[in-house]
N, C-alpha and C positions, 0 to 999 in steps of 0.2 A: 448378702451384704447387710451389715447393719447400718441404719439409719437412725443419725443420733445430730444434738446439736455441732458437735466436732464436723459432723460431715458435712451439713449442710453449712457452716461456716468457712469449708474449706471448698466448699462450689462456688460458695458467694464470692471468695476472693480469688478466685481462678475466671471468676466470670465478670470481676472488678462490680461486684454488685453489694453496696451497703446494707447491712439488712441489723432491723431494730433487734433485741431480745425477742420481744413479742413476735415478730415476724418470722424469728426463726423455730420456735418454737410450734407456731401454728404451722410450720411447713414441715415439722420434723412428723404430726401427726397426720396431714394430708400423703405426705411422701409415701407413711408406710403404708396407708389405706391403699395407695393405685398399687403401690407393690403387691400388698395381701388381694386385692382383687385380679390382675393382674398374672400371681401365681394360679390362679384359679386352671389358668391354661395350660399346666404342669399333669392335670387332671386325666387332661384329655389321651385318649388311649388312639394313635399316630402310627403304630407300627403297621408297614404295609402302605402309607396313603403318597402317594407322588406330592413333593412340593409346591406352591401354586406359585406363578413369577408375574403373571400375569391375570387378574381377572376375567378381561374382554381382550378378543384377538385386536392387535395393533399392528398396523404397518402403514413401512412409509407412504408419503403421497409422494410421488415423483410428478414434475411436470419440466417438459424437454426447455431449455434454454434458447430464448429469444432473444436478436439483436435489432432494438428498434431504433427509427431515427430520431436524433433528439432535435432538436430547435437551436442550442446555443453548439457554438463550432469549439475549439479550441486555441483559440487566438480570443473571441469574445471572454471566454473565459478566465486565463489569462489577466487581462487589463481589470479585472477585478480584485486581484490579487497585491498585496504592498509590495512586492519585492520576486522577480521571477528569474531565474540562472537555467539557460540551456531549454528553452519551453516548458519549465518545472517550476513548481510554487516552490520557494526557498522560505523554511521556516528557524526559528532557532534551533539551534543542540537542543537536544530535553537532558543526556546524560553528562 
């Protein structure tokens, strides 16, 4: 891919980001350096090596589901509420 002032001007406005001359300029010579560094990894001889997806083994934490008692009932709860229909908090339409 080349990187040139076109390009980066056409990221800048895709990414609604303003960017001076100067700034574009010093990004078009940054750009290419992580690129050409980067490519460095084109190098590297892969044939044969399994993908890595993971670093370190992961897994979930599972922990079983508790029902505790709370302190406030549902009627207390309720009376806190502006406006209640049918034992339900009644809020506005949002759509």
């Amino acid at each position: 891919m080349e990187v040139n002032q076109d390009t980066i001007q056409h990221l800048a406005k895709l990414s609604n980001f303003a960017l001076a001359d100067s700034e574009v300029a010093r990004l078009v010579t940054d750009i290419k350096e992580i690129v050409n560094y980067i490519s460095q990894l084109d190098e590297l001889k892969t044939e044969g090596i399994e993908p890595t997806y993971q670093v370190f083994e992961m897994e979930n934490v599972w922990r079983p589901d508790e029902i505790k008692a709370q302190e406030a009932d549902r009627d207390a709860l309720l009376t806190l509420t502006k406006e209640v229909e049918n034992y339900q908090i009644k809020v506005p339409k949002v759509l």
